[in-house]
N, C-alpha and C positions, 0 to 999 in steps of 0.2 A: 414926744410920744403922742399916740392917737387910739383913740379906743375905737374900735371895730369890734360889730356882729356877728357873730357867727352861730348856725346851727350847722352840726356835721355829723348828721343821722339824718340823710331824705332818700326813701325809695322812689324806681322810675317803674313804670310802664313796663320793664321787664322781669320785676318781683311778680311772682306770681298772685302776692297780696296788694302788690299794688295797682291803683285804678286806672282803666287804661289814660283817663285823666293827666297821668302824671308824665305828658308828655316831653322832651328836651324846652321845648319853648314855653311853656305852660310853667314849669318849673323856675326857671330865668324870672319869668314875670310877676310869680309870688311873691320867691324872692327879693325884687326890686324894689315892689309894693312893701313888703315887711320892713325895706330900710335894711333889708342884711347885708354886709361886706364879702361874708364867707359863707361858703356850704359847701357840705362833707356830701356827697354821690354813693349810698352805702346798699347796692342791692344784692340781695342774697346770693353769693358764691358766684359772684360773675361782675366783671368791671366795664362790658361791652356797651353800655352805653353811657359809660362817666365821661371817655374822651370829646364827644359832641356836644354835650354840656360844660364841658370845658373850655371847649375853644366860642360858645354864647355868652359864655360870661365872662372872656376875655373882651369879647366887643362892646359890653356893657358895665365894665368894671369891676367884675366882680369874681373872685378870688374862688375856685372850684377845687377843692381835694378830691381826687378821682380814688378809689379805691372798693371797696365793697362791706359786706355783713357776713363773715365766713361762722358756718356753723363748724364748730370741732367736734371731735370725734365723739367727744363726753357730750355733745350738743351745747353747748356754752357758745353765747355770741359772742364773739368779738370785730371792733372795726380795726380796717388796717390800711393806712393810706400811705401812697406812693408820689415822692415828688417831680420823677420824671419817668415818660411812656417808655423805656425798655425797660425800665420794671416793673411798669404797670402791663406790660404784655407777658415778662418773667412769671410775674404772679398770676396770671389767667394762666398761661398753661399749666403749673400747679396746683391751680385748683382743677381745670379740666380732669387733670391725672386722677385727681383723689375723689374728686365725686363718684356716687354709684352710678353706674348705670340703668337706673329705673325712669323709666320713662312718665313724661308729665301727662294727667287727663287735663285739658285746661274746663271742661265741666265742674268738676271737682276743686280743683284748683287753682286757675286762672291760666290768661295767656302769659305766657312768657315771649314777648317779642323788643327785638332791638327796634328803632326807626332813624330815618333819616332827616334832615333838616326841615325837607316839606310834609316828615311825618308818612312818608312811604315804610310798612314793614320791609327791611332787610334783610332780616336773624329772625327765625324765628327756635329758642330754645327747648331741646327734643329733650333732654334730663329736668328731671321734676329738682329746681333749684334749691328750693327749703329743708331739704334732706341733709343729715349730718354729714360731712366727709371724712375722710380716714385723716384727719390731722389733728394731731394731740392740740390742746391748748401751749403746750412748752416748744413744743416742732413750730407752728404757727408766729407763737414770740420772733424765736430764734430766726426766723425766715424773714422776718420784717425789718428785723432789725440791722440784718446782713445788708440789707441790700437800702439801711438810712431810711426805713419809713418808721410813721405813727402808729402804737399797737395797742387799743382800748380795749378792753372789756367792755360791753356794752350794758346797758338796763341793769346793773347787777343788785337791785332791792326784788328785780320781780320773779313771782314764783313760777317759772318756765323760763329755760334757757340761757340761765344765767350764772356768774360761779359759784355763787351761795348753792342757786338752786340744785343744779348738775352735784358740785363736789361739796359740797358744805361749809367750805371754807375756802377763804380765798389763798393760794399756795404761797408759801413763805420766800420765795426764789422766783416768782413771777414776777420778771422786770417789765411790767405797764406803765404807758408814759404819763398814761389818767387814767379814771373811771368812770364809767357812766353812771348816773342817777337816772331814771327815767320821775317824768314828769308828777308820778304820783304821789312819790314821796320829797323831800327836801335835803340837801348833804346835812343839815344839824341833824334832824331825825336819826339819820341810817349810819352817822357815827356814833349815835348814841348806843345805838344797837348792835355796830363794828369799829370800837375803839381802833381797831389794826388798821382801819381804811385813811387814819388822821394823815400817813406821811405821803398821801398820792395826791395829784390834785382833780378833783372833780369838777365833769360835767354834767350839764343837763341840754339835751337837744331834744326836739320834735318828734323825732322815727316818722317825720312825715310819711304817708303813702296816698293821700289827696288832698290837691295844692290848695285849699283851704287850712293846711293841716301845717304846711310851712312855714318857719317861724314863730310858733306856738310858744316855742322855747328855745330861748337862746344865749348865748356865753358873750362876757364882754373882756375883750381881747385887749390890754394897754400892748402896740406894741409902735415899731418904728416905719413901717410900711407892708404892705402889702405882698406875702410873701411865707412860702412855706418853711423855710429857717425861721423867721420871723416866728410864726406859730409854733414850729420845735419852742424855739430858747422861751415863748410866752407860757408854756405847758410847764414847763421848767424851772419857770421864776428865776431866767439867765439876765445877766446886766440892763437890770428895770424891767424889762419885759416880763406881764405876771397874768394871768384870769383874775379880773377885776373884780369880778360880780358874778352869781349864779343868776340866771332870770327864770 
């Protein structure tokens, strides 16, 4: 076994919160710098620019969960990653479906743009991304899970967006493969606070959105290689493979 880095909460350059900073290679390179093995590609209701950062840290070793930060309907984050692109394309047209149609001011709110390798805009996204979509928390699970991805809840100590926050509880029948802790709090804390959260296993990542910001925090992964089963059975605590360490 081998312990590997991972933080798997980083926004790019097409969250409308994040900075245009947070470009495919720029990201790569934090990354690299931090020593991380792994990183999660989690931008708001859209997975169009995980795949390009996917295939830069295949040329640099380094292990990319494509997937996104889908807002539910209740506004609850959760991440949801995919281990291979026809599902990660399944899943962008379903969120396409469910977002509203309100268009983004990037005044207001930032740009929203895809780029390409030399960092040319491609995409640029005309729906204001941050906005809740019409997908339950429970439809969301069920959809991730159909089709063998990872399905977190994200930040959920913070007060916005989160299941505490949204529902006040987290639901009895939510099968989440972890949970997220965001960096402010610690997992002893916030089970002290939600004895119910003892049987999941928890994270804590970055929610990077400028590459100074990557890596900030991050999970230490015992597993056997390099590899998104690998990660499943680690999340799981499947034959040795466990989350070692919160950072």
């Amino acid at each position: 076994m081998r312990t590997y880095r991972a933080d798997l909460h980083i926004h790019t350059l097409l969250s409308p919160c994040g900075d245009l900073s947070m470009s495919p290679a720029n990201i790569i390179s934090e990354a690299l710098r931090r020593k991380l093995d792994i990183i999660g590609i989690t931008d708001h209701n859209s997975t169009r620019q995980a795949c390009l950062i996917g295939i830069l840290g295949a040329r640099n070793g380094l292990l990319v969960l494509r997937g996104a930060e889908v807002t539910t309907r209740e506004e609850v984050h959760c991440l949801a990653f995919f281990e291979n692109l026809h599902d990660l394309e399944v899943f962008q047209g379903y969120l396409d479906k469910n977002l509203p149609d309100i268009k983004n001011d990037p005044l207001i709110f930032g740009d929203q743009v895809v780029v390409n390798e030399e960092e040319d805009i491609i995409h640029t996204e005309e729906k204001l991304l941050i906005n809740a979509t019409e997908i339950s928390i429970g439809e969301l699970e069920a959809f991730v899970h159909e089709r063998g991805g990872l399905f977190i809840p994200a930040h959920i100590d913070r007060l916005k967006n989160s299941v505490y926050s949204q529902l006040g509880f987290l639901p009895p029948d939510l099968n989440a493969d972890a949970l997220e802790i965001s960096r402010r709090s610690t997992p002893e804390e916030f089970r002290r606070i939600h004895p119910e959260i003892k049987v999941y296993p928890l994270l804590t990542n970055s929610d990077a959105h400028y590459p100074e910001a990557v890596g900030a925090a991050f999970n230490l992964l015992e597993m056997e290689e390099l590899s998104f089963g690998e990660i499943k059975m680690a999340v799981k605590g499947i034959n040795g493979r466990r989350i070692k360490e919160l950072c």
